[in-house]
C-alpha positions in Angstrom: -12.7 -7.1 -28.8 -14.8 -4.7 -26.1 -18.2 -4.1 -27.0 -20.2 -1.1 -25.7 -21.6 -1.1 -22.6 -25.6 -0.7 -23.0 -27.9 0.1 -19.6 -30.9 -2.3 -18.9 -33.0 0.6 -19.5 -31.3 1.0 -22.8 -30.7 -2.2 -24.0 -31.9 -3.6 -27.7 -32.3 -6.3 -29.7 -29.2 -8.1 -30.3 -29.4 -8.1 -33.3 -31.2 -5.6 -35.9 -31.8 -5.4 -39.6 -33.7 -2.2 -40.8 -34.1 -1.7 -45.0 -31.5 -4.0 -45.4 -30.9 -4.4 -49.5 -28.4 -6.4 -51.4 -28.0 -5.7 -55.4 -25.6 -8.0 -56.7 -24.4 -7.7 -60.5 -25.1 -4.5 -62.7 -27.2 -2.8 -65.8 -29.4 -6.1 -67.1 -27.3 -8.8 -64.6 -28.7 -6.8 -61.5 -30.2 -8.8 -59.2 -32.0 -8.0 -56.1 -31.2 -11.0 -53.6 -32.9 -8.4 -50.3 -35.3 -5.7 -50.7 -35.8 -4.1 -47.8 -35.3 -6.8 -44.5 -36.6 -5.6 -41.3 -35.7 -7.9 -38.6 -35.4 -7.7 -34.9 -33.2 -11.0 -32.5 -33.3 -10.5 -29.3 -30.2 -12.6 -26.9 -31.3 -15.8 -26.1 -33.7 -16.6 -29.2 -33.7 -19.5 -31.1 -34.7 -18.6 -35.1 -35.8 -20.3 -37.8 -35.4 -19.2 -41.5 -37.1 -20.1 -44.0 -38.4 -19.3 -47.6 -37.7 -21.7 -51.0 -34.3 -21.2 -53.0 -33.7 -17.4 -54.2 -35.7 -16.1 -51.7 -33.1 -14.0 -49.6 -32.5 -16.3 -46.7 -28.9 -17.5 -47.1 -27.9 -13.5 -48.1 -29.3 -12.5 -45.3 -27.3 -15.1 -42.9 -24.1 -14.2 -44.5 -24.4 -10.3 -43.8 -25.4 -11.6 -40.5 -22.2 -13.5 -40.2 -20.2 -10.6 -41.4 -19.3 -12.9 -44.8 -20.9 -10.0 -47.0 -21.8 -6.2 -46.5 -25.3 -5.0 -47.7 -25.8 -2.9 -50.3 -27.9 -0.5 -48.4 -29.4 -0.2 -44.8 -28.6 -0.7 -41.3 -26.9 -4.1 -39.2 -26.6 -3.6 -35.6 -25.1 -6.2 -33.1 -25.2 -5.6 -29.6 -26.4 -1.5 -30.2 -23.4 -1.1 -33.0 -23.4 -0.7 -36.3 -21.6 -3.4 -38.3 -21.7 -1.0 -41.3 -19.3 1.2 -39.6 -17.1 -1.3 -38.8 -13.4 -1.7 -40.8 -12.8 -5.5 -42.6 -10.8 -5.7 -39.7 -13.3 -5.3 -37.2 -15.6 -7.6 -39.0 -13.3 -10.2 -38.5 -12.9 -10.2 -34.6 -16.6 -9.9 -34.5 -16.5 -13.4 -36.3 -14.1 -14.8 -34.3 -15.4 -13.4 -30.9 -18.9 -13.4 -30.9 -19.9 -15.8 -33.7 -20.1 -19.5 -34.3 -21.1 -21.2 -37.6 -22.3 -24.9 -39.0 -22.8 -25.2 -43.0 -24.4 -28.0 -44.3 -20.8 -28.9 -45.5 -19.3 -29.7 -42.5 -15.8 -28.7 -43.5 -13.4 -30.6 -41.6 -9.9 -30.7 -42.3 -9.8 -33.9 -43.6 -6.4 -35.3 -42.1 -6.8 -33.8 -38.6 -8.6 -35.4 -35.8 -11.3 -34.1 -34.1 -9.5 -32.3 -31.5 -7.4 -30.6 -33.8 -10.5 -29.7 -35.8 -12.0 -28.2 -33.0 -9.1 -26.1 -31.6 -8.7 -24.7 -35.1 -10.7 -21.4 -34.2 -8.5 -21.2 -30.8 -5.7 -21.1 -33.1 -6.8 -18.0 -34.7 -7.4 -16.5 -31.4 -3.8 -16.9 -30.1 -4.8 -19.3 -27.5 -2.0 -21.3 -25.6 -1.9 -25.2 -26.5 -3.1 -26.6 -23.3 -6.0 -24.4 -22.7 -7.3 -24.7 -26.2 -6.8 -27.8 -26.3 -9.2 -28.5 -22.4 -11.3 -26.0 -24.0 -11.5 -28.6 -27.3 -12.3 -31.7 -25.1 -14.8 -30.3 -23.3 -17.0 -28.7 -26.5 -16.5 -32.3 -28.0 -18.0 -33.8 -24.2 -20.8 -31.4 -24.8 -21.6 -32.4 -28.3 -21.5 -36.3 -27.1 -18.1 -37.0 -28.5 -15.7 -37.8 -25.6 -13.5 -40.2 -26.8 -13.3 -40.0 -30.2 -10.8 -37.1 -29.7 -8.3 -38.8 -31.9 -10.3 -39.7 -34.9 -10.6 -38.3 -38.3 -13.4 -37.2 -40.0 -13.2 -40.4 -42.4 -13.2 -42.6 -39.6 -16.5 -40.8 -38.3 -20.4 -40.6 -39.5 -21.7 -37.8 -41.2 -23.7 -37.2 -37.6 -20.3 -37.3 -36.1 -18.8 -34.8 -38.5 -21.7 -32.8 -38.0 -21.0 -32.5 -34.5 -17.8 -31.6 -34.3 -18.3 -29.0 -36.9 -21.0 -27.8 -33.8 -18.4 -28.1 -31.4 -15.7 -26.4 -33.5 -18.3 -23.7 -33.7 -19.2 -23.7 -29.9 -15.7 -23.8 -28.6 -15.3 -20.1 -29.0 -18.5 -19.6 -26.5 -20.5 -17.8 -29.2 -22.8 -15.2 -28.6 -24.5 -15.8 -31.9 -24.1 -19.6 -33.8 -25.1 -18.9 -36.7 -26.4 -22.7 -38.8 -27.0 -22.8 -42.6 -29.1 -26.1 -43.5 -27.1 -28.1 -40.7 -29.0 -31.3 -41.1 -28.7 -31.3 -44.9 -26.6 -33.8 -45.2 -28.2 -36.3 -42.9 -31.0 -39.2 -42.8 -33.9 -38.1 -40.3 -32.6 -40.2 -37.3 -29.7 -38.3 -37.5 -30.8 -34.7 -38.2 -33.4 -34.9 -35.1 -30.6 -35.3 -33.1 -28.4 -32.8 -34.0 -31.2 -30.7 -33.6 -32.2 -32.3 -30.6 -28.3 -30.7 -29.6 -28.9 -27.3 -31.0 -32.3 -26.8 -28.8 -30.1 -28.0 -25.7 -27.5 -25.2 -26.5 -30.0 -23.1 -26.9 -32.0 -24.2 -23.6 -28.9 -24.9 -21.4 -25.9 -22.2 -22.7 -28.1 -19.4 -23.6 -26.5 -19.2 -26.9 -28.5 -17.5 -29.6 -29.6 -19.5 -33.0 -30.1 -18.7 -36.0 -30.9 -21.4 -38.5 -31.5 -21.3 -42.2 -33.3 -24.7 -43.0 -35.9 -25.7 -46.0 -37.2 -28.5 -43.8 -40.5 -27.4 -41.9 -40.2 -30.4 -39.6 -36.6 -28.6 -38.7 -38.4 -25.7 -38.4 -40.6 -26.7 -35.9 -37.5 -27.2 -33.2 -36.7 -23.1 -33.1 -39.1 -20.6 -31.1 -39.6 -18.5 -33.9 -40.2 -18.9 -38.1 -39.7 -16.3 -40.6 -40.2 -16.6 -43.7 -38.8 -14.7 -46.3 -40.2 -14.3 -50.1 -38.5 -12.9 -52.5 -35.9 -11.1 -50.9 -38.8 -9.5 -48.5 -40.2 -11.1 -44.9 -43.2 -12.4 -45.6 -44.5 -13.6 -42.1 -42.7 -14.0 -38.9 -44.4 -16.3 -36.4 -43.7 -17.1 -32.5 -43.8 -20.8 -31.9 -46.1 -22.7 -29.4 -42.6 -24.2 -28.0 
């Protein structure tokens, strides 16, 4: 998928939100999850997003990853706008330009780690040998070399949790987009899959975003914002 071509002198935020609203339901069931979001990432950011549960902030991450449309309002990646864009479209965008780590780390439960992680190569047509380089090498990055051949039952929950990161960096991600990805873990363990995220960030140049309820997560990313019901309510530059 070939993006536009955008001049130095013309270039923008890689991602923008402007009056973005989502309405879900209808008559007395409406809902209003996102009343109005005006947000600006630029490349190479690492964000933090945070507001308590019903706030907006895992709506928001999902119209980011292309998993839901807004109601109303503008998305623009790279100068274009999302909103234009067929189902079709959508879907390369995911699978080009976007990575993602749930909370969940939804591993095929009966393939190895290798296999796990050459799953979004698959999709893209790859041939078997270079996806499969291309697998062993995001799993180096993550700190998994050698345990190639192991399932996820025969792995921590840290370890599942990073080859869900790696399954998401294979692809070489513009965006990785994380929901809650220590969630699931004890503190040793979530400071250093965080401790990974910040290196990906630092080292690749690959942009974050991170929807976490955990200030002490929080703290890792260059940025916070907070969102309240459905509506930023501050968005603050870290001392990092």
């Amino acid at each position: 998928m070939t993006m536009p071509v955008v001049s130095e002198k013309e270039r923008k935020p890689l991602i923008s939100l402007k009056g973005m609203i989502k309405v879900y339901g209808a008559g007395q069931a409406t809902m209003q999850a996102l009343r109005g979001i005006n947000v600006d990432i630029d490349e190479g950011e690492f964000v933090a997003v945070m507001g308590p549960s019903g706030s907006g902030k895992s709506t928001c991450m999902n119209i980011l990853g292309c998993l839901d449309t807004p109601t109303s309002g503008s998305y623009c990646f790279k100068g274009l706008n999302v909103g234009n864009l067929s189902r079709v479209y959508r879907t390369r965008l995911r699978r080009f330009y976007f990575g993602f780590v749930f909370q969940g780390y939804d591993l095929l439960s009966r393939t190895t780690a290798l296999e796990n992680v050459e799953l979004p190569l698959i999709y893209r047509k790859e041939p078997s040998k270079a996806r499969r380089a291309k697998a062993r090498k995001a799993l180096e990055i993550v700190g998994l070399k050698g345990w190639e051949k192991h399932t996820p039952g025969e792995l921590s929950g840290g370890q599942q949790q990073r080859v869900a990161i790696a399954r998401a960096i294979v692809t070489e991600p513009t965006v990785l987009f994380a929901d809650e990805p220590t969630g699931n873990l004890d503190s040793a363990r979530s400071r250093e899959i965080m401790d990974l995220l910040t290196g990906l960030n630092r080292d690749k140049g690959v942009t974050i975003v991170m929807v976490t309820h955990e200030t002490d997560m929080a703290a890792y990313a260059k940025r916070v914002v907070h969102f309240v019901d459905g509506l930023v309510s501050s968005d603050e530059t870290c001392g990092r």
